[in-house]
DRENGUGU-57187 format. One record per residue (C-alpha): residue in one letter; x, y, z. Coordinates in steps of 0.001 Angstrom, whole numbers, plus 500000, padded with zeros to 6 digits. Example, Ala and Ser with C-alpha at 12.3 -4.5 7.8 and 13.67 -1.06 7.14 Angstrom:
<atoms>
A512300495500507800;S513670498940507140;
</atoms>
This chain:
<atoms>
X095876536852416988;X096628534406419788;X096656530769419286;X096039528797421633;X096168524769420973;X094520522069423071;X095660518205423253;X096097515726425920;X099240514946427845;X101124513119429940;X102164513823433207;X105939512735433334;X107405513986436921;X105893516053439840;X107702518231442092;X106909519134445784;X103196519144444380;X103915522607443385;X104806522131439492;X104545519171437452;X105889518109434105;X103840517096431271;X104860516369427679;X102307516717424608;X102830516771421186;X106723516634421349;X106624519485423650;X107293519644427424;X105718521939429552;X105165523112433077;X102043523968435071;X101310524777438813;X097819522954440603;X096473526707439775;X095658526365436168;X093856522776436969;X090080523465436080;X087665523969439308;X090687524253441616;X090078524271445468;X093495524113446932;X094120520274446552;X097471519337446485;X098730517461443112;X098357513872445082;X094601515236446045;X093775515697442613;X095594512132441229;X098343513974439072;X101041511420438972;X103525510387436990;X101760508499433805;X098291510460434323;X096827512008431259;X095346515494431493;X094277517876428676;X096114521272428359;X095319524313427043;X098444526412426119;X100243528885424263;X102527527811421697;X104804530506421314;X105724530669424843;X104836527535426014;X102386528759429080;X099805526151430325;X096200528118431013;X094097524935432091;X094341521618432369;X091401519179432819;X091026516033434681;X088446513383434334;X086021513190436727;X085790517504436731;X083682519006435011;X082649522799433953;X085678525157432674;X087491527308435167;X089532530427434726;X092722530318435626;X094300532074437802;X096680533716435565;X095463534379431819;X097183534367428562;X097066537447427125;X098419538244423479;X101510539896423374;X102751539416427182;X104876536147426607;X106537536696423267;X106141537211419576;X103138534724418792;X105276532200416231;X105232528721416877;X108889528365415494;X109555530386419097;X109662526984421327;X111193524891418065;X114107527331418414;X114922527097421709;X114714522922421452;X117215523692418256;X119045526333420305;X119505528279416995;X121778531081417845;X125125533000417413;X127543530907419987;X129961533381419337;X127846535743421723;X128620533888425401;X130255536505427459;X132935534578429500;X134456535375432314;X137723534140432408;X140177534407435153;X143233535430433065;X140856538891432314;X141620542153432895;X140191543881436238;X137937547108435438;X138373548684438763;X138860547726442327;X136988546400445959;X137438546852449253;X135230543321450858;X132888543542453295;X133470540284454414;X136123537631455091;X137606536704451936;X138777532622451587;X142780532367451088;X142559530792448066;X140113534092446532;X142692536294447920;X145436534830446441;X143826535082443039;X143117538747444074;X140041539445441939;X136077539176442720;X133306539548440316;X131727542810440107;X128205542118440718;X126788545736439592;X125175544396436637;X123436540968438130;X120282540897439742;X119035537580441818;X117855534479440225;X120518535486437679;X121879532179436332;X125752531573436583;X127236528288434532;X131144527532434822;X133260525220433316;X136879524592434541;X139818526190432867;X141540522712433807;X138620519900433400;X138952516879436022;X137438513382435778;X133711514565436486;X134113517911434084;X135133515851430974;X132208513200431852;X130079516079432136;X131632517252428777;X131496514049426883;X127789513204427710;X126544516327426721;X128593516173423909;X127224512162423020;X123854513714424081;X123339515664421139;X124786519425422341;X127145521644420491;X130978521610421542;X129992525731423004;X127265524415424867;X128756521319426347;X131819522683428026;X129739524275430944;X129367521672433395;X127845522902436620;X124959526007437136;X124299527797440259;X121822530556440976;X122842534082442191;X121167535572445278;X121336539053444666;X123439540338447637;X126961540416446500;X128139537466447402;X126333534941447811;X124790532025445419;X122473528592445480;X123512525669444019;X123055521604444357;X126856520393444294;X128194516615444689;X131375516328446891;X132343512927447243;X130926509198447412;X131584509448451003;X130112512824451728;X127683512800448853;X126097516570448625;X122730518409448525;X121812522000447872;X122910524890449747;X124003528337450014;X127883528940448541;X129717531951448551;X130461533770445144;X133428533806446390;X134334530119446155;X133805530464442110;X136692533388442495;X139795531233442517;X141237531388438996;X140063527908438361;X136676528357436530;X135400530425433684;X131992532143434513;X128940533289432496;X125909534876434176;X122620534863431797;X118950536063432543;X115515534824431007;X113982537275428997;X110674536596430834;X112360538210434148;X111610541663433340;X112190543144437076;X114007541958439952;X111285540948442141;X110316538101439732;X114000536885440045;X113591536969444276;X110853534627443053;X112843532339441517;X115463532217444353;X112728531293447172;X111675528897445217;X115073527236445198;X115779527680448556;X112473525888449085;X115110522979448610;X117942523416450914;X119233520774452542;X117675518718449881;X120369515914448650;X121775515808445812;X121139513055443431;X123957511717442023;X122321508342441076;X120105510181438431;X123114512158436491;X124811508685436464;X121381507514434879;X121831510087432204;X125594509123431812;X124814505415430822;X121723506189428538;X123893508834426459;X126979506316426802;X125948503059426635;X122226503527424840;X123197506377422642;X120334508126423909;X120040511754422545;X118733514278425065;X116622515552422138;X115454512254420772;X111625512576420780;X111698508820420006;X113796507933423551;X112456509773425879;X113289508888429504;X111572510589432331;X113822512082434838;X112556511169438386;X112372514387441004;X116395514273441429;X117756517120441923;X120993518130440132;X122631521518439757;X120473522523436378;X117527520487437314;X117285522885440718;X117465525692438443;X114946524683436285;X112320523502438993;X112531527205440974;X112298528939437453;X109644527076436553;X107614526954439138;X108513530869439337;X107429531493436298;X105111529081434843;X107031528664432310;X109125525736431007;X112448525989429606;X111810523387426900;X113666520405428713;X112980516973427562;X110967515711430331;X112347517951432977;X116047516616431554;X117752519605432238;X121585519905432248;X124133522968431889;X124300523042428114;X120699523023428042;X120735526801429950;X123630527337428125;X121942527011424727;X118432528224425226;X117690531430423281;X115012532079426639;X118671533675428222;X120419536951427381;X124089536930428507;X125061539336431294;X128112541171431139;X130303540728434099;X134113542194435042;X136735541416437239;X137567544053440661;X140820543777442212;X140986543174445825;X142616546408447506;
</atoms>
């Protein structure tokens, strides 16, 4: 039997008034101006959801779907626009979302990619391949990946930024497996091509944008490639990609992950403290962009605290199945 709970929330961070962030009960979750009762095609500003607003949900434990939310001031229930049905979203067990907050799984499973692996066949490229992925003579075999596939990578030899990343999701309350991937991208589905928001330099700064595969094909990273559960054909995952390239050009915040550095540091902040929550603001940072487009994709929320989402966050959650991927040799 589905069971569906009711309670009021708080709205803690809107997003191009397309999804918005609301925790209740210890729980965050993720709803589109769709599900908001008597709904004419406002925007989120039209109908007053802002950061600190209180709404009442309806939702779905088990897979944390918002059906409704109400506002005061509207009155006389809606359906929404896309239903909860028993059955479509997961095994109805409310240890489901506690599980993927706890991210209690086998670690052992992660299928790495490492560079020092063993090619399973060979490529001829249909396009201009960078020196430096030439020299290392090997591309990813993309047979198996579909888009809006995630891709995390860590580097094989961490520099200043990687063993921040490291220690502060370490300090933050992740496990040693989970904490070594430092940066997530999105793939596009095309062979070669990915999304990702990326920081450069204090001079140059950096934003989202469209990389090559390629560039992660230089014997300097290790790669995993995972996809949600709830992404059942590849059409769903083009939906997740538009929605991240929504944000090109989009800059990349590099104020807000030094925000998350000194509360982990220097407050001892956990990122799964229910106590200590902090509210991320709309930054965007390489997992937060993956989050927003899945989310907003999907309805769904990946269980972040407050939209806090960082690589060993996707790394951990049990919502991701681990993709195999192999090495081809350049010919």
């Amino acid at each position: 039997m589905t069971r569906l709970k009711e309670a009021e929330g708080r709205v803690e961070r809107v997003v191009d008034s397309s999804i918005a962030y609301v925790t209740a009960e210890d729980q965050t979750l993720t709803f589109g101006p769709g599900v908001v009762a008597n709904y004419r095609g406002e925007t989120f500003e039209e109908l007053g959801i802002v950061p600190g607003r209180s709404v009442r949900l309806t939702w779905l434990p088990a897979s944390g779907l918002v059906g409704r939310v109400a506002l005061e001031g509207i009155s006389g229930p809606r359906p929404p626009q896309r239903s909860i049905v028993e059955g479509t979203f997961g095994p109805d067990d409310d240890n489901s979302s506690a599980n993927r907050r706890g991210h209690d799984r086998a670690r052992a499973s992660q299928l790495e990619l490492h560079p020092d692996g063993d090619a399973v066949g060979s490529i001829a490229p249909f396009r201009s391949i960078p020196t430096a992925t030439r020299s290392f003579g090997k591309l990813v075999d993309t047979s198996n990946l579909q888009a809006g596939d995630l891709i995390l990578t860590r580097d094989i030899h961490p520099d200043g930024i990687s063993t921040l990343i490291t220690d502060v999701q370490r300090e933050g309350g992740y496990h040693p497996d989970d904490a070594r991937w430092t940066h997530a991208a999105m793939y596009l589905g095309d062979g070669g091509n990915v999304i990702e928001a990326t920081f450069e330099n204090p001079v140059r700064g950096g934003d989202v944008r469209l990389s090559s595969l390629d560039s992660f094909c230089e014997g300097a990273h290790a790669l995993r490639f995972r996809r949600s559960r709830f992404i059942a054909v590849e059409r769903d995952g083009w939906r997740v990609c538009v929605r991240a390239m929504s944000r090109l050009g989009k800059p990349y915040n590099i104020f807000e992950a030094a925000s998350m550095w000194f509360r982990v540091i220097f407050r001892a902040k956990s990122f799964s403290d229910f106590g200590k929550r902090d509210p991320t603001s709309a930054a965007i940072i390489c997992s937060v962009l993956y989050a927003d487009a899945y989310n907003e994709a999907t309805r769904r929320s990946l269980g972040e605290v407050n939209g806090a989402c960082v690589p060993a966050w996707l790394s951990g959650s049990d919502e991701f199945d681990d993709v195999k991927a192999d090495w081809l040799t350049i010919r």
